[in-house]
C-alpha positions as CSV (number, residue, x, y, z in Angstrom):
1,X,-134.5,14.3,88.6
2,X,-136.5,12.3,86.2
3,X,-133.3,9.9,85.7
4,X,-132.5,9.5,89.5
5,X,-133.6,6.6,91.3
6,X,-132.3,7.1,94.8
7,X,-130.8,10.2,95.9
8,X,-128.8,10.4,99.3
9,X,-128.1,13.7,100.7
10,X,-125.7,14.5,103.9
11,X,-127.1,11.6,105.1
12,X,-125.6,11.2,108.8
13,X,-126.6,8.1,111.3
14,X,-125.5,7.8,115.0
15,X,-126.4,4.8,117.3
16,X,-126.4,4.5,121.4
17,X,-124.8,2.2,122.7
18,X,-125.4,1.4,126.0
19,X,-122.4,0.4,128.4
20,X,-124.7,-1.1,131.3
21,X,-127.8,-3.8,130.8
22,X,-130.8,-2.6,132.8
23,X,-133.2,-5.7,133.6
24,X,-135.6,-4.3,136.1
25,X,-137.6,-0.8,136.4
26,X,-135.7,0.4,139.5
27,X,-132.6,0.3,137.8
28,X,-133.8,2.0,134.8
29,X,-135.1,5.0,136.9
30,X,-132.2,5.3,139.1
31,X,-130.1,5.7,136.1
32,X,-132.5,8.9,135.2
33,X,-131.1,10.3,138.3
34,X,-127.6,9.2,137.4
35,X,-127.9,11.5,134.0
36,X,-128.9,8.9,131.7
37,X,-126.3,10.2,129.1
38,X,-123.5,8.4,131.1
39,X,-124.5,5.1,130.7
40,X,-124.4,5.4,127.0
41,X,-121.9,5.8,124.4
42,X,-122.5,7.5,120.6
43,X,-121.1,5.6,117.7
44,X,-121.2,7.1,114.3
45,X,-122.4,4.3,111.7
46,X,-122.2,6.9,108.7
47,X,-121.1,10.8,108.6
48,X,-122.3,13.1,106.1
49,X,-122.6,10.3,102.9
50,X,-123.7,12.0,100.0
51,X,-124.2,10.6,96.6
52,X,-126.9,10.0,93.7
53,X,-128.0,6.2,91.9
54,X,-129.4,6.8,88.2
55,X,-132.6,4.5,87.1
56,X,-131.4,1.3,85.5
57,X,-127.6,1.5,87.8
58,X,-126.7,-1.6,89.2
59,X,-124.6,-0.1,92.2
60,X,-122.3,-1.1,94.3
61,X,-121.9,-0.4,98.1
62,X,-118.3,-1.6,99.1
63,X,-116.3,-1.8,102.5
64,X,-114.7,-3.8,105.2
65,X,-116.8,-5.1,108.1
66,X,-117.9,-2.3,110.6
67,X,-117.8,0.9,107.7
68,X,-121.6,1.0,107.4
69,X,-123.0,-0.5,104.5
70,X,-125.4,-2.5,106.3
71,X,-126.5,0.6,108.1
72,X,-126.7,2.6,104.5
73,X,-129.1,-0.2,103.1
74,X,-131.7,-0.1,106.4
75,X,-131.4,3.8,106.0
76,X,-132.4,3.3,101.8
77,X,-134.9,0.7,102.9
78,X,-136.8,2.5,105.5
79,X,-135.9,0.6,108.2
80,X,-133.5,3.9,109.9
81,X,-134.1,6.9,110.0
82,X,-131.1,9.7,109.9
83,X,-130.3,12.0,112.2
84,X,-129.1,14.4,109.5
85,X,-129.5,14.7,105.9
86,X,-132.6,13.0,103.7
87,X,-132.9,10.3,101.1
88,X,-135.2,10.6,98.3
89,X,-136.7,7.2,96.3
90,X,-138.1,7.3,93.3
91,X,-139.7,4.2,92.4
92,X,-141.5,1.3,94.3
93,X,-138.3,-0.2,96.8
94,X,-138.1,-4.2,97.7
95,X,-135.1,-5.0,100.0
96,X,-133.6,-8.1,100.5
97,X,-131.7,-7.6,103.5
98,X,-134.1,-8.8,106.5
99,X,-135.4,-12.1,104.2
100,X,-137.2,-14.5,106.3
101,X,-139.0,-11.6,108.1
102,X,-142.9,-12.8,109.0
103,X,-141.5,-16.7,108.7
104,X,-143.1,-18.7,111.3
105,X,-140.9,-21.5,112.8
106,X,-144.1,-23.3,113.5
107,X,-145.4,-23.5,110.3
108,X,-143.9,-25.8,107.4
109,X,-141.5,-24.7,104.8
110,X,-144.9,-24.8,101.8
111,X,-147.0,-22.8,104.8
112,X,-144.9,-20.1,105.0
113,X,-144.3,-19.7,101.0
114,X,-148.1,-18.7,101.3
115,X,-148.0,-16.8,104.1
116,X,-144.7,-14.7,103.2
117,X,-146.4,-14.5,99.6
118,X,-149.3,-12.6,101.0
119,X,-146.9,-9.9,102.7
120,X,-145.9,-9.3,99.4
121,X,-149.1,-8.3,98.4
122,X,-149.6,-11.9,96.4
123,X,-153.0,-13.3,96.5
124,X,-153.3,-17.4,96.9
125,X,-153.9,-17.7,93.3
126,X,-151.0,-16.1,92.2
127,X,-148.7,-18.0,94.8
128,X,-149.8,-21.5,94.1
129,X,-149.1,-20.5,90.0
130,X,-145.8,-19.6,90.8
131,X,-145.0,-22.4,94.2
132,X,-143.4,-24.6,92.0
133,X,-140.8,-22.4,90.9
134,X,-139.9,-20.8,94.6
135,X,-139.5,-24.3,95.6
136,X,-137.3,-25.4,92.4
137,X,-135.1,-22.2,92.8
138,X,-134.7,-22.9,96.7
139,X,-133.8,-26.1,96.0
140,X,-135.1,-27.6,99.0
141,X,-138.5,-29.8,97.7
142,X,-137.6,-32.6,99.9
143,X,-138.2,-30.5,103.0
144,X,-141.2,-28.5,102.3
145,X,-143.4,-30.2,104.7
146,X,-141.1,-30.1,107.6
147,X,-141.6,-27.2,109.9
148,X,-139.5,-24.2,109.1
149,X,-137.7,-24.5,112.6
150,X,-135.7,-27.9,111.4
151,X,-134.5,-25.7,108.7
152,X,-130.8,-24.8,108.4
153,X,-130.3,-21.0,108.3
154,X,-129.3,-21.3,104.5
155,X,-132.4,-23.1,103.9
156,X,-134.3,-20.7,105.0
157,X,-132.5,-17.9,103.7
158,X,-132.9,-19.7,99.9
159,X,-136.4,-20.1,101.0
160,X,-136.7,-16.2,101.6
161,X,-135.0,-15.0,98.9
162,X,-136.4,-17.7,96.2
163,X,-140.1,-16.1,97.1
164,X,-138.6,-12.4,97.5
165,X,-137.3,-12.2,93.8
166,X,-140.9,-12.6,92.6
167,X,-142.5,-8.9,94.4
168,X,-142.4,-6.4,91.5
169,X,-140.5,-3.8,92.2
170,X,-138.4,-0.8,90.5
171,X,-135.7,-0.8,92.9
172,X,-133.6,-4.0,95.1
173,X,-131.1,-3.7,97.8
174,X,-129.3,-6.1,98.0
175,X,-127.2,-8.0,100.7
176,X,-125.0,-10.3,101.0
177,X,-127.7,-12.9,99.0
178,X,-124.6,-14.7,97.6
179,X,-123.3,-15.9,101.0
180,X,-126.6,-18.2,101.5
181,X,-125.8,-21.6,99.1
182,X,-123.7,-23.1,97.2
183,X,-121.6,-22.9,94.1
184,X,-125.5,-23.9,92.0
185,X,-127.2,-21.6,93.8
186,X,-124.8,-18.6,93.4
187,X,-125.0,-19.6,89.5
188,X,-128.8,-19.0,89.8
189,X,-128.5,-15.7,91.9
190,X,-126.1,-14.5,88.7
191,X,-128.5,-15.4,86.3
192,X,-130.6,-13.3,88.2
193,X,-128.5,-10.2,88.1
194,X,-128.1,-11.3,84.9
195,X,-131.8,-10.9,84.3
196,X,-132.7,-8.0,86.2
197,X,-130.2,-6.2,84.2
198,X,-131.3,-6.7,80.9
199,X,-135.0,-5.7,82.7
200,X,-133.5,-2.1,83.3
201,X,-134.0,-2.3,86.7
202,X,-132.1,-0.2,89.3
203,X,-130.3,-2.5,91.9
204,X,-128.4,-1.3,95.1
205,X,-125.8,-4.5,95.7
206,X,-123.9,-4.9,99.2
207,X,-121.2,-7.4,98.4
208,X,-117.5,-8.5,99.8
209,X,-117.5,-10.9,96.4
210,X,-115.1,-8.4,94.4
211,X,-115.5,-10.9,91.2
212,X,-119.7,-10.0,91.4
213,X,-119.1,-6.0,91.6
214,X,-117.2,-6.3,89.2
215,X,-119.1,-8.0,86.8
216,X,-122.2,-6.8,87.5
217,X,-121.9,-3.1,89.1
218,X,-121.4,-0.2,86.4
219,X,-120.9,2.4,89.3
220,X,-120.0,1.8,93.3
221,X,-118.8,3.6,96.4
222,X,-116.5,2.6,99.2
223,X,-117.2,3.1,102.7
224,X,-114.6,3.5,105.1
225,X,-115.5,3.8,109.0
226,X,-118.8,5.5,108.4
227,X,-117.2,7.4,105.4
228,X,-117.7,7.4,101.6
229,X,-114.1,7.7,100.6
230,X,-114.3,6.8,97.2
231,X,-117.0,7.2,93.9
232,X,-115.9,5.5,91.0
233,X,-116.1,3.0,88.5
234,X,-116.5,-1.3,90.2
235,X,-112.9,-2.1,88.9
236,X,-111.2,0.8,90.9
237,X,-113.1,0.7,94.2
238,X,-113.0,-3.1,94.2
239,X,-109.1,-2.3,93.5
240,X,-109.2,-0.7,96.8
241,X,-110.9,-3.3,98.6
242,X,-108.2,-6.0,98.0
243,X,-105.5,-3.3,98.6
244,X,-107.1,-2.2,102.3
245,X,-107.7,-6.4,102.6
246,X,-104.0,-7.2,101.8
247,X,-102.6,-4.7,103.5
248,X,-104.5,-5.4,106.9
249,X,-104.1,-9.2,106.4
250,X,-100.0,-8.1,106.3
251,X,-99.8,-5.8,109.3
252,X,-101.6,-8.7,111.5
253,X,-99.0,-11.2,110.1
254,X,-96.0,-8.8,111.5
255,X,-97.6,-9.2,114.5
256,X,-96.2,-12.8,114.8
257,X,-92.4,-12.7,115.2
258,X,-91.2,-14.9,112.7
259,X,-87.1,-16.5,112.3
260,X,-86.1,-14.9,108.7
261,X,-86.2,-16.7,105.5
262,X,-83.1,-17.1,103.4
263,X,-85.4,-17.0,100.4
264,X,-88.1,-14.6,99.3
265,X,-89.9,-14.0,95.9
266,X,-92.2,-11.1,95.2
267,X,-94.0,-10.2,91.8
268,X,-96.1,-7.1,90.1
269,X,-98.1,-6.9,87.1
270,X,-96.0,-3.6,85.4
271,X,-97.6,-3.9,82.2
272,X,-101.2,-4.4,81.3
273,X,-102.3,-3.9,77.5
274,X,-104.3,-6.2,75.0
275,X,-104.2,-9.4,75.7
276,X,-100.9,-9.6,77.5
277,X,-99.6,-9.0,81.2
278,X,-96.7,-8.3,81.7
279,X,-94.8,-10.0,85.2
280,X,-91.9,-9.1,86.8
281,X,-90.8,-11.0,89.6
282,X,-88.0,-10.2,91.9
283,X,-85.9,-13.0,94.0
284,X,-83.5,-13.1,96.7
285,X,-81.7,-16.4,97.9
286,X,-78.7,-17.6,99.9
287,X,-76.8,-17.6,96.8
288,X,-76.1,-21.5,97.2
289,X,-79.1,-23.1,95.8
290,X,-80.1,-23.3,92.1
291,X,-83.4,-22.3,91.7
292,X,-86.4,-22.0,89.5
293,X,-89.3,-19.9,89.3
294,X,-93.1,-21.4,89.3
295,X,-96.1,-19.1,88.3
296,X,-99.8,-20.2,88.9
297,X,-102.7,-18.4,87.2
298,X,-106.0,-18.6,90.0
299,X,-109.5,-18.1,89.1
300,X,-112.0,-18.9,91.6
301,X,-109.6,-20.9,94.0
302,X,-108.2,-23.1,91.2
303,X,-105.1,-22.7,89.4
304,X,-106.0,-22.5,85.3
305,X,-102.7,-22.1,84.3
306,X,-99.1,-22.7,85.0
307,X,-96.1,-22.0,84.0
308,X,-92.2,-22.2,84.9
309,X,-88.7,-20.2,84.3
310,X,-86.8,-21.7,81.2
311,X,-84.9,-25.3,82.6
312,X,-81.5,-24.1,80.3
313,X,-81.1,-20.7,82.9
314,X,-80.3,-21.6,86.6
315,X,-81.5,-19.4,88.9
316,X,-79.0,-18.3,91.8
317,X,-78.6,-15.4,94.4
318,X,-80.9,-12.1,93.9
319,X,-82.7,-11.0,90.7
320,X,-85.3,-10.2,88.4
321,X,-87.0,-12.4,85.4
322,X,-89.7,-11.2,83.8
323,X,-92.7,-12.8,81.7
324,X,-95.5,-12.0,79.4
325,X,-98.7,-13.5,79.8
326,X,-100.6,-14.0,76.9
327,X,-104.7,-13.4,78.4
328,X,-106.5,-13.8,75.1
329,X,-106.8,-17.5,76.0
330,X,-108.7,-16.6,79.1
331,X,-112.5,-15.7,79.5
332,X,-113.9,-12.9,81.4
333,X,-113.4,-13.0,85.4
334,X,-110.8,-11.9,87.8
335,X,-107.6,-13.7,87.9
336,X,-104.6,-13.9,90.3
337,X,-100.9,-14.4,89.8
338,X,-99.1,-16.5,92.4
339,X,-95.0,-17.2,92.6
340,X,-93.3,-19.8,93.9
341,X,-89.0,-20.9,94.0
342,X,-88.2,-24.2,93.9
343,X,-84.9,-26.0,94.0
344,X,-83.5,-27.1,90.9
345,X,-82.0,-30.4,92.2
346,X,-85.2,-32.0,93.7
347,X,-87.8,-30.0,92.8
348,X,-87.9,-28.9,96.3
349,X,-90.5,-25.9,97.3
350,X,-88.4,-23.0,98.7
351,X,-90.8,-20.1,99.4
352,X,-94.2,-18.7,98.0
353,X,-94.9,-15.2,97.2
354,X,-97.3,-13.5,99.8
355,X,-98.6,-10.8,97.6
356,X,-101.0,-12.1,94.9
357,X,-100.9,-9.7,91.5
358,X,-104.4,-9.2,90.1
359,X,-105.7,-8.5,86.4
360,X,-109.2,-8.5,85.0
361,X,-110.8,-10.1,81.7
362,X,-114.0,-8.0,80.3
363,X,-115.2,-9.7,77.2
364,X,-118.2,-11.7,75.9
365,X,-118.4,-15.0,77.7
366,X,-120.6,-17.7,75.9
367,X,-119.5,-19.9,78.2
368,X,-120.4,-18.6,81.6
369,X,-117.7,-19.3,83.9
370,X,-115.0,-21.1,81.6
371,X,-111.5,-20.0,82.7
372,X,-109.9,-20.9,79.2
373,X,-111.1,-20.0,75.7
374,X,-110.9,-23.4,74.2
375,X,-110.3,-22.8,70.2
376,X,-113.5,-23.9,68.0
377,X,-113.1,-27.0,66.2
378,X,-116.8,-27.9,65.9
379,X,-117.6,-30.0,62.7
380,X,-121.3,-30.5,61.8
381,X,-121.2,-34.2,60.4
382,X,-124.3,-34.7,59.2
């Protein structure tokens, strides 16, 4: 047990939810007489979750909305308590998933550093030594004299966590902090992770950003309605994520009746080794047309990359054309393949693929974020 950080055993949580509001006292104790029970309805947030976080794990807590990761974090933090099973902690716990509680609306944005600094057990001292950097890491100097209630909920988030990362600590829980800022200040929550790994430190991340389990996590589970379903390495159970995503984003398209197309493309990755992908992609037309095939590498939104079918071999009817991808010009991240047809005479868009194929680059990144490995040319000239 020396190695174990947290330790969840048969760990089982059940809210009531009530079906009918009571806003005075006679209608709460008529309802006693009524049974009580009937106004109220059980729902199972997590049933019988079961697993174990090593010391120096940076773990990953996957699922949709409404499985129970949320739930799973307040139970590791404290906050619940289960109604079956126990969870052990090992180590001195900070979470980050209620930041902002003890902020005072009333008080300015450089008040309530202080006074949120002292829940954490900071003295004044300490705090004004290290305001400076809250405030630069928030990025919100301009406002820190304004009362906290003329805040945006961001700001005040940044504000929260940007004070939070300083308690010492030898276990996080994180949640979600990635959906508070922008492109910069996601870039300063990696560096971070980046920092708190390299600390050893054990970190328990909630996160619907696949590309940040990935890169961060060296072990997750997925939940699935209250259930852990799946304990396995980031790539796979983020694997399943975007599979359960896609395939619930499809079935709520086939909901909408729609006239069918005379064209359709779809693609798969059915080779992935070294530095190549393999692509096939598969095509059906109205055997009229001459056609084309267009291929767009995504990273982060952005197409990186793109490619088309060779100009000299017409396209026409149903078929298969495959191509190979070669990924040692790409840095680490996740990546996603779209297809597109296009008409031959006028360059005229035809259909896009609806499935997106995936593929992952693991390797040393100088570059942080960089989609391309540029070659190095660098010539010292003096």
């Amino acid at each position: 047990m020396d190695d174990i950080a947290i330790k969840v055993e048969g760990v089982s949580k059940t809210f009531k939810l009530p079906h009918e509001k009571q806003t005075s006292l006679k209608g709460a104790f008529i309802n006693i007489f009524r049974g009580g029970n009937r106004s109220f309805e059980r729902q199972k947030a997590l049933k019988n979750i079961s697993f174990e976080i090593k010391k120096g794990d940076f773990f990953g807590i996957v699922g949709r909305n409404g499985s129970g990761k949320s739930t799973l974090l307040k139970l590791l933090a404290g906050i619940y308590m289960p109604n079956k099973g126990g969870i052990q902690v090992n180590g001195k716990l900070i979470p980050f998933i209620e930041l902002g509680v003890g902020f005072s609306p009333e008080l300015t944005g450089r008040e309530n550093v202080f006074l949120n600094g002292s829940l954490l057990g900071f003295n004044r001292r300490e705090m004004k030594a290290m305001y400076n950097d809250i405030v630069e890491f928030a990025e919100i100097e301009r406002f820190m004299d304004q009362k906290l209630k003329n805040y945006s909920s961001g700001m005040q988030v940044r504000l929260a966590f940007s004070i939070a990362i300083r308690a010492k600590s030898d276990i996080l829980l994180l949640d979600e902090v990635l959906a508070v800022g922008d492109a910069a200040f996601q870039q300063k929550c990696f560096n971070y992770f980046e920092d708190l790994k390299r600390q050893g430190k054990t970190v328990v991340f909630v996160s619907h950003d696949m590309n940040a389990i990935r890169r961060f996590c060296n072990d997750a589970v997925y939940l699935n309605n209250g259930r852990l379903t799946m304990h396995d390495t980031p790539l796979k159970v983020a694997d399943v994520y975007v599979d359960e995503n896609i395939e619930s984003a499809h079935q709520a398209d086939n909901k909408v009746v729609e006239a069918p197309s005379p064209f359709r493309i779809n693609s798969k990755i059915s080779e992935l080794a070294g530095d190549r992908v393999l692509l096939k992609v598969s095509y059906q037309s109205d055997n009229k047309k001459e056609m084309y095939v267009g291929i767009s590498v995504i990273k982060d939104g952005l197409s990186v990359a793109e490619i088309i079918s060779l100009p000299h071999v017409v396209l026409r009817g149903d078929g298969t054309i495959s191509y190979t991808l070669d990924t040692g010009i790409f840095n680490s991240g996740v990546y996603y393949i779209n297809t597109a047809l296009f008409q031959v005479a006028n360059r005229e868009l035809l259909c896009v693929g609806k499935n997106k194929c995936e593929f992952v680059i693991k390797r040393h990144d100088d570059t942080k974020g960089g989609a391309l490995r540029l070659e190095n040319t660098w010539e010292y000239l003096k």
